[in-house]
C-alpha positions, 0 to 999 in steps of 0.5 A: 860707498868706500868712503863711507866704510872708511869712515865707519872704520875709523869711527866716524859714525856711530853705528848700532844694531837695532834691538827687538826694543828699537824695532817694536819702536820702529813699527810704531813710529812707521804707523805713526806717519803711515801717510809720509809712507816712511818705512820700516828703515827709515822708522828703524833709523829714528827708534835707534836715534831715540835710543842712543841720544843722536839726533844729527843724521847723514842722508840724503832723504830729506822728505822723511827725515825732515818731516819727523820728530823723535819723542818729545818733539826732538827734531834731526838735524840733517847733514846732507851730501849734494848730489852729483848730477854727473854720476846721477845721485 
């Protein structure tokens, strides 16, 4: 986690709060793949993506996030950190 925030503070990523616009998007994205079980975080992530034209996302959640597309189609690409076995993440 620190070196996420040292990221961010250098300005790494991008980081955005999310308007009532992004979360009324966000809710429909989380009914629209209510089976995937994909939550209002998650959801809230791909409604800011639309929003700021980012579609390259660091997470770990692969399921979700490889099983959704932005409007139109768009599909995120994924920059995944392994895990580490040893510390158990």
């Amino acid at each position: 986690m620190d070196a996420l925030i040292r990221e961010l503070s250098r300005g790494a990523f991008t980081y955005a709060a999310p308007t009532l616009g992004i979360l009324d998007r966000a809710m429909d994205i989380d009914r629209q793949y209510a089976d995937l079980g994909l939550g209002l975080v998650d959801a809230s992530v791909v409604a800011l993506a639309e929003e700021v034209g980012v579609y390259r996302l660091a997470t770990r959640d692969v399921h979700h996030f490889s099983a959704v597309r932005a409007r139109g189609g768009q599909r995120f690409d994924l920059v995944v950190q392994p895990r580490r076995p040893d510390r158990g993440v």
